[in-house]
C-alpha positions as CSV (number, residue, x, y, z in Angstrom):
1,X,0.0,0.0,0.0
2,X,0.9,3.5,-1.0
3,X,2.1,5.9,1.9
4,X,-0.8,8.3,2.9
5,X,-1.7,11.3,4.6
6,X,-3.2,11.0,7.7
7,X,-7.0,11.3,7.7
8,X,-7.6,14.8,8.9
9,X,-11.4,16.2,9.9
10,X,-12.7,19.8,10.8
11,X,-12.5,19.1,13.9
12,X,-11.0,21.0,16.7
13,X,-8.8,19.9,19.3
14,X,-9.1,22.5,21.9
15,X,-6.9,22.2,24.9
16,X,-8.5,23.7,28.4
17,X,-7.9,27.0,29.2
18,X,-5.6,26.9,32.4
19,X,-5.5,28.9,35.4
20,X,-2.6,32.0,35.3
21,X,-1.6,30.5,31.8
22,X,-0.1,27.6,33.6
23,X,0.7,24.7,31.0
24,X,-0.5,20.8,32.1
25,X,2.3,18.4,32.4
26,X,-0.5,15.8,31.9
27,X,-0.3,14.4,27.9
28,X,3.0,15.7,27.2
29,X,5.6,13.6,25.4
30,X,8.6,12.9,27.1
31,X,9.9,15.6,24.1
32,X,7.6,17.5,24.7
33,X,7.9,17.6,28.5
34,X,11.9,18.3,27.7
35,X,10.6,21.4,25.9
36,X,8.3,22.8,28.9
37,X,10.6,22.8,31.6
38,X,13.7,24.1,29.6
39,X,11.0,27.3,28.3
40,X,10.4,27.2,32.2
41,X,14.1,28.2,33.1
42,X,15.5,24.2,33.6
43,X,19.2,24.2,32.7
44,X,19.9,22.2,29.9
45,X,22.3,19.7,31.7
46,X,19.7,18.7,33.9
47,X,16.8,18.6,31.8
48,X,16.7,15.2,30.7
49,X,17.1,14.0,34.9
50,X,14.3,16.3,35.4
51,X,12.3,15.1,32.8
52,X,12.5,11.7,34.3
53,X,11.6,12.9,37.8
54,X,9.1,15.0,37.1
55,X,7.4,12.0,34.8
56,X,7.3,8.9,37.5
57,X,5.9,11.5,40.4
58,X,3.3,12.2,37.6
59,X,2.8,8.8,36.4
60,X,4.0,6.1,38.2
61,X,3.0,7.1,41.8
62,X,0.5,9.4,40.7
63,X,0.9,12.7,42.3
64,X,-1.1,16.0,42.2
65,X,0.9,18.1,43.8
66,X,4.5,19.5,43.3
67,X,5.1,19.6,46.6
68,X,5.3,16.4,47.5
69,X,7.9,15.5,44.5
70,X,10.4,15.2,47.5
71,X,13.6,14.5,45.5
72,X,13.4,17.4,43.9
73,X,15.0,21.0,45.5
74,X,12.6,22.9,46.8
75,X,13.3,26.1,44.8
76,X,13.1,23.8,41.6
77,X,9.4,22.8,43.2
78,X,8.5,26.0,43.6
79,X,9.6,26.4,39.5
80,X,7.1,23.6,38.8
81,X,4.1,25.5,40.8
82,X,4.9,28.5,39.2
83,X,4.8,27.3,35.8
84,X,2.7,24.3,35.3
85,X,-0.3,22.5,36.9
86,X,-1.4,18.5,37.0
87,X,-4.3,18.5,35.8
88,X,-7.4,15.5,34.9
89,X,-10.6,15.3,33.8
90,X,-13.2,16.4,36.2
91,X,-15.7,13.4,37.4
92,X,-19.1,14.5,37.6
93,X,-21.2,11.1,38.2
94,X,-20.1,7.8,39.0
95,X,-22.5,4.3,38.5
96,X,-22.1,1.0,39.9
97,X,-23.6,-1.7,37.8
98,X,-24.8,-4.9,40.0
99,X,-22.3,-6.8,38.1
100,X,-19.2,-4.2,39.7
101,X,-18.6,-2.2,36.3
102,X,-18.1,1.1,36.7
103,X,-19.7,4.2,34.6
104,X,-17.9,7.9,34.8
105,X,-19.3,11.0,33.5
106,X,-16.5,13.0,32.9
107,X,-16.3,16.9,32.3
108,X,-13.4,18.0,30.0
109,X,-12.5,21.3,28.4
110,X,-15.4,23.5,27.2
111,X,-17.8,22.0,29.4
112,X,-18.4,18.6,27.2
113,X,-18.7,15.3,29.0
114,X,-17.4,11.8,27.7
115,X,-17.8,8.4,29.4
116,X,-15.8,5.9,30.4
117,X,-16.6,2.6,31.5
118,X,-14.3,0.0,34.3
119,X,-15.0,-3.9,33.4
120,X,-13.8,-6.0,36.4
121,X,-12.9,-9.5,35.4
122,X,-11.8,-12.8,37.4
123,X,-8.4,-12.2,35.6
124,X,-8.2,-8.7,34.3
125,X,-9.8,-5.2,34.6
126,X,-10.7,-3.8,31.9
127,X,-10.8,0.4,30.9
128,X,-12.8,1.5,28.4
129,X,-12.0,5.5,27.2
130,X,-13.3,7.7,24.2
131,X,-11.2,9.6,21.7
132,X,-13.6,11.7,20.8
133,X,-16.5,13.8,22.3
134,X,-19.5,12.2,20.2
135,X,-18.5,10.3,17.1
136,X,-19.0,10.6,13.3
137,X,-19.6,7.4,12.2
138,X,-23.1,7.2,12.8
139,X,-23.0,3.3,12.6
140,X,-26.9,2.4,12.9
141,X,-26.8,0.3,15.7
142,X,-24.6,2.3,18.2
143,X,-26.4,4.8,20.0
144,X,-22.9,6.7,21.2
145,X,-23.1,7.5,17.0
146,X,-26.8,9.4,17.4
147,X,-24.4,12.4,18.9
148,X,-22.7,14.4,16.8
149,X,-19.2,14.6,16.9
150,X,-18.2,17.8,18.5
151,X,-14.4,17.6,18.9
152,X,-11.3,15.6,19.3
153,X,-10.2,14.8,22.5
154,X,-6.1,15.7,23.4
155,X,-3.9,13.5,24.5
156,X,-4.1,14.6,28.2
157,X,-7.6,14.0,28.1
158,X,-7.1,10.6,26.4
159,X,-4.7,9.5,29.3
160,X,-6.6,11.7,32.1
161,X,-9.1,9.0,31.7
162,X,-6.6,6.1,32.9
163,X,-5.1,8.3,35.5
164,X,-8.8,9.3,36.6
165,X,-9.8,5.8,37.0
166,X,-6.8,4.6,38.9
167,X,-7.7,7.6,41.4
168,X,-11.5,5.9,41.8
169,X,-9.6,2.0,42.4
170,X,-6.7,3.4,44.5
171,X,-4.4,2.0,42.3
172,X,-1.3,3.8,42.8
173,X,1.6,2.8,44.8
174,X,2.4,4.3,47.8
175,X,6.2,4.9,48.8
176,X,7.3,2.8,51.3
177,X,4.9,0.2,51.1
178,X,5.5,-3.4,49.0
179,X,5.0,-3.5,45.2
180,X,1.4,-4.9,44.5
181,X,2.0,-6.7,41.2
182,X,-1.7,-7.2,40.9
183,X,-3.6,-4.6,39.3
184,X,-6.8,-3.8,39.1
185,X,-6.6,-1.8,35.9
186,X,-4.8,-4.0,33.6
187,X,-6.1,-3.2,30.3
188,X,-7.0,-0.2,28.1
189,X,-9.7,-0.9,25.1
190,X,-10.3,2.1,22.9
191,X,-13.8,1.6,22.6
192,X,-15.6,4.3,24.1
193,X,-17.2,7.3,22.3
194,X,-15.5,8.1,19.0
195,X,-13.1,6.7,16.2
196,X,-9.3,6.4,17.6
197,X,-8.0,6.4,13.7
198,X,-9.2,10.2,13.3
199,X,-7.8,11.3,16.4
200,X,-4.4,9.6,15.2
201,X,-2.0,11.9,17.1
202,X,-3.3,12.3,20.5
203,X,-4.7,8.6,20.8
204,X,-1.1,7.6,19.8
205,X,0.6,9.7,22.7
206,X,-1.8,9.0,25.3
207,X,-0.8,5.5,24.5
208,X,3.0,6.1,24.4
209,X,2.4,7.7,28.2
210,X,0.7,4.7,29.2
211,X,3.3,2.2,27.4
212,X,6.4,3.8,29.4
213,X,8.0,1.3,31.9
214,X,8.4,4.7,34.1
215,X,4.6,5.0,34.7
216,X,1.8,3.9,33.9
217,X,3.5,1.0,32.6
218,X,0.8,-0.9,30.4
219,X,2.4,-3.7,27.9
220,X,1.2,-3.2,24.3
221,X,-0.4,-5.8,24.4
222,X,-2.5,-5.2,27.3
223,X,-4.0,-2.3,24.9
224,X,-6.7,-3.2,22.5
225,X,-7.4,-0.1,19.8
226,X,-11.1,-0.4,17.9
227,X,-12.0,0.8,14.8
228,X,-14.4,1.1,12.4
229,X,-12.0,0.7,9.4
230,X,-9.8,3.8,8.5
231,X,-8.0,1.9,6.5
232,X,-4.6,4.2,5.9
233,X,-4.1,4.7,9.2
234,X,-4.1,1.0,10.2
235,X,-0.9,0.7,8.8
236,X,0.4,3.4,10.6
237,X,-1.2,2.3,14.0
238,X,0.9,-0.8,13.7
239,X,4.1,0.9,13.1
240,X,3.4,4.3,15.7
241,X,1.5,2.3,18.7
242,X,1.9,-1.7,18.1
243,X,-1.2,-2.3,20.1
244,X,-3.6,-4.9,19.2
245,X,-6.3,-4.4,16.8
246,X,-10.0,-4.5,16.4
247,X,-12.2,-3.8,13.7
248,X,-15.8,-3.7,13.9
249,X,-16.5,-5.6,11.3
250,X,-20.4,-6.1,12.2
251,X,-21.4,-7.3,8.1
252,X,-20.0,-9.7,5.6
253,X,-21.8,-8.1,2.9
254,X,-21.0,-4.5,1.5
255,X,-24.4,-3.7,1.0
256,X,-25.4,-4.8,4.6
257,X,-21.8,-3.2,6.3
258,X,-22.6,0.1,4.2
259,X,-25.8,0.7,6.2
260,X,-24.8,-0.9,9.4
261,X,-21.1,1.1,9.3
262,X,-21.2,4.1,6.9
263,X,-17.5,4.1,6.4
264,X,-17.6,1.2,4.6
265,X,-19.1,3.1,1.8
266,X,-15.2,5.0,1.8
267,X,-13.5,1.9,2.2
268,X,-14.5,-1.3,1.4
269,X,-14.5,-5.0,3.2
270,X,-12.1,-6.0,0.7
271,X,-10.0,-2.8,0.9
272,X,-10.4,-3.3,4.6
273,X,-8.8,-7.1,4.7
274,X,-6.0,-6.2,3.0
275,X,-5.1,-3.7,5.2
276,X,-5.9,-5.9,7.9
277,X,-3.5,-8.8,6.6
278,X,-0.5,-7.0,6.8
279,X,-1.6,-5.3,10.2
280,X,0.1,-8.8,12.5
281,X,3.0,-8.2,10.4
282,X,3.7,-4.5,11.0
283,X,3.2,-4.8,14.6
284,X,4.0,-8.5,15.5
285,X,0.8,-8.4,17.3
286,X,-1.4,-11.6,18.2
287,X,-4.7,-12.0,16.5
288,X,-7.1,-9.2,15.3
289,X,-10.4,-9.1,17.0
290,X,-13.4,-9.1,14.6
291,X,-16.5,-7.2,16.7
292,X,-19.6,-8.5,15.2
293,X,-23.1,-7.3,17.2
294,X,-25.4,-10.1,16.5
295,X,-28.5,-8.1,14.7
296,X,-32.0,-10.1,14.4
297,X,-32.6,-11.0,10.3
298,X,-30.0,-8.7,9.4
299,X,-26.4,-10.4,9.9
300,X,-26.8,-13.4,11.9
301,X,-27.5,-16.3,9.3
302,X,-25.8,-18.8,8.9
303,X,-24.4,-18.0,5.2
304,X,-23.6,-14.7,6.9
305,X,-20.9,-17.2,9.4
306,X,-19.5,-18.5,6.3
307,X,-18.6,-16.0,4.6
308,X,-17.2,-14.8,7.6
309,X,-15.3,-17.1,7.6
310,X,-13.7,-17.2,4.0
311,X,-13.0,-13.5,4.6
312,X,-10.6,-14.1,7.1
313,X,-9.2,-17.6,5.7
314,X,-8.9,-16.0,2.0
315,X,-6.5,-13.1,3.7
316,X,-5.2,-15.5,5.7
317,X,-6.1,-12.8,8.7
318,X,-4.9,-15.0,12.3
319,X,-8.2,-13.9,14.2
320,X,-10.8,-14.0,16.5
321,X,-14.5,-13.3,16.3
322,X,-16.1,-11.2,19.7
323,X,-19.7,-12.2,19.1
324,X,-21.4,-9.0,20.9
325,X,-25.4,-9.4,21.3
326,X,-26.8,-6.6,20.3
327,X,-27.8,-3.8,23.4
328,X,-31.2,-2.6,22.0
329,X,-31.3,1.1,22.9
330,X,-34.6,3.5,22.8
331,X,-35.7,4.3,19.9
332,X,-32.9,1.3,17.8
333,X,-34.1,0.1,14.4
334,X,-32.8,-3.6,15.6
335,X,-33.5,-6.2,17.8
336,X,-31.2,-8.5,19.9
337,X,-30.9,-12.0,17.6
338,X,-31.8,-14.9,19.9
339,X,-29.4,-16.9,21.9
340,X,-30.1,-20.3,19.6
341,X,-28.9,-18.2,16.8
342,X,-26.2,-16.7,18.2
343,X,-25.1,-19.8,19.8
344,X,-25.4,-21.5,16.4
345,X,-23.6,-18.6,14.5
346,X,-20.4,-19.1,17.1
347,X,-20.6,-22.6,16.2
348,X,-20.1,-22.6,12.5
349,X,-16.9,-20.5,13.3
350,X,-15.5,-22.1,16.1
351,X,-15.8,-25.2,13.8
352,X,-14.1,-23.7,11.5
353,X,-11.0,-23.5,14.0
354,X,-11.9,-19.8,15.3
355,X,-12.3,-18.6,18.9
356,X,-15.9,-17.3,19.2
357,X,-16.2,-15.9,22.3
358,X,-19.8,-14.6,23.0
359,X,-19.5,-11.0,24.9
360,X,-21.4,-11.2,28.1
361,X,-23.1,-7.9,28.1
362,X,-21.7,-6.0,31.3
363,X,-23.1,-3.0,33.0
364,X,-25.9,-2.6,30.3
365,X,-28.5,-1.5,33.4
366,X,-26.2,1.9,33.8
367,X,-26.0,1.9,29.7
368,X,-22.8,1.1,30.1
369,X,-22.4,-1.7,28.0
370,X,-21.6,-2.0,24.0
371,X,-23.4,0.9,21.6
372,X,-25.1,2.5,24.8
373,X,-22.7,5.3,25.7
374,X,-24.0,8.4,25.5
375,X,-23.2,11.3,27.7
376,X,-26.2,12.2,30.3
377,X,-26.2,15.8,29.6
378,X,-26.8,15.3,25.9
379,X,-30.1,13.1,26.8
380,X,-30.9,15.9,29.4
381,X,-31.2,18.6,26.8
382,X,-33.6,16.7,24.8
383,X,-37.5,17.9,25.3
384,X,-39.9,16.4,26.7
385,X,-41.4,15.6,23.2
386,X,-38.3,14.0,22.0
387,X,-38.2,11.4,25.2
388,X,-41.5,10.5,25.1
389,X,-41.6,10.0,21.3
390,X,-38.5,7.4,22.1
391,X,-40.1,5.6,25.0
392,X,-43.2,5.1,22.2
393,X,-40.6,3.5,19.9
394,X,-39.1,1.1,22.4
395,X,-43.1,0.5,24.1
396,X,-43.9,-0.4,20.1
């Protein structure tokens, strides 16, 4: 494939407005942070053992306050106060689904509000952020994709949602005290509200942050990107981040994926494979994830399993298939398909020598779970007319 441009949008990426002009040491680059404190009067010959300080007090034992950065000289602390802040998203509402996931509202520059949803496993916790505030797919299924897409979210909003959510577990070491090699956040999904591939830049350094051995310290591996299929810059997630890969595939049929996921109409499934072929190879990554909501009548027969199938076996694509029953949401054109076919679809694949896990839907009575999130203010500023009109859909 022929290098390309990134995919650029008219979209905004507004940083927040900070108190006294003070600059957040949140989202910056290593480079980046180099930059800062040198403009901030750091001498040269110490700016790279500064950097360094600055960034595991920020990251790996997650402080607030420059204050308490004790190895540093108190003059050179004061410095830091003077000139920068730490600063995260604001929570506004916390839920607690019966099954233990966790639901944040959170407030970010301008006043908009993104979710972000906790998963706690047997063997992992799982963090699911946004990239974006609203999304311009518009996939047909998804209700996150009935809000317009407003702006791009920056990279220290992008890892301000990791760093908010390990506040909320209590997650970061405390001096002193044993390492916990346990952890309670363990894995990132880029899943939330938005499309990672058209916020390239920013998704990719909030990743780099949390990839550092210094901090956060999240293997590659443990981080799962999702897309929708923007196809040039899958080549360049493999060779700027190296995560692992989903697509959400959702449709084995053009005409079908073209409705269910617009984008498709840019780039097609075969367009799509290709790109997705070389992806393992790029990035030495395990196997792509295929995302595929199980819609009733329209993508859940079992012809729709085979070709599936040959898809992935003509590209030669090692892969699994995420079986995700659909979350029907007020006011959705689809309904759920039935366990019997869903059970049946995942069987076709699996004997066709494919994992097929089927998603357990998690946290889906604080619409938290797959499609459903949608930021509470946005539903707020509906009317009256508008909520009752979808309550008559979803009564109908």
């Amino acid at each position: 494939m022929e290098p390309t441009s990134p995919i650029t949008q008219d979209v905004m990426t507004i940083p927040r407005k900070l108190p006294e002009g003070k600059q957040n040491l949140v989202g910056l680059t290593r480079a980046q942070m180099k930059d800062a404190l040198l403009a901030a009067g750091t001498k040269e010959k110490q700016a790279k053992m500064r950097v360094n300080q600055v960034w595991q007090w920020i990251y790996h034992w997650g402080v607030r306050d420059f204050a308490d950065m004790t190895n540093l000289a108190k003059d050179y602390r004061a410095l830091l106060a003077e000139n920068f802040v730490i600063e995260l998203p604001e929570v506004v509402q916390k839920l607690v689904s019966e099954d233990g996931t966790r639901k944040y509202l959170v407030k970010i520059a301008g006043g908009h509000e993104v979710e972000v949803v906790y998963i706690p496993e047997e063997d992992r916790g799982t963090l699911c952020i946004s990239s974006q505030v609203g999304c311009t797919l518009t996939c047909s299924f998804c209700h996150t994709g009935t809000q317009k897409l407003v702006r791009n979210l920056t990279a220290a909003e992008i890892v301000g949602q990791i760093m908010m959510a390990r506040d909320d577990l209590e997650e970061w070491p405390v001096p002193g005290e044993p390492k916990d090699e346990t952890r309670l956040l363990s894995n990132i999904v880029l899943m939330g509200m938005g499309e990672p591939l058209y916020n390239f830049d920013n998704v990719r350094d909030a990743m780099k942050i949390a990839m550092d051995p210094e901090g956060i310290s999240l293997s590659r591996r443990r981080i799962t990107l999702s897309t929708s299929g923007v196809v040039p810059e899958i080549a360049r997630t493999a060779q700027e981040i190296g995560c692992l890969l989903a697509i959400s595939f959702h449709a084995t049929t053009d005409e079908t994926r073209d409705v269910l996921v617009p984008i498709n109409k840019r780039w097609k499934i075969e367009e799509l494979l290709q790109a997705l072929a070389a992806y393992p190879k790029a990035s030495n990554s395990e196997r792509i994830t295929f995302e595929y909501v199980m819609l009733a009548g329209v993508n859940d027969s079992d012809e729709d399993a085979h070709r599936l199938i040959d898809h992935i076996k003509r590209h030669n694509i090692p892969a699994k298939i995420n079986l995700i029953p659909f979350n029907e949401w007020p006011g959705s054109p689809y309904k759920r398909s039935s366990n019997n076919r869903i059970r049946a679809f995942a069987n076709i694949i699996y004997q066709a020598g494919y994992a097929s896990p089927i998603r357990k839907t998690r946290g889906d009575d604080i619409m938290a779970a797959c499609g459903q999130l949608k930021s509470a203010t946005e539903r707020a500023r509906k009317s009256r007319k508008q909520i009752e009109a979808e309550a008559g859909v979803a009564q109908g």
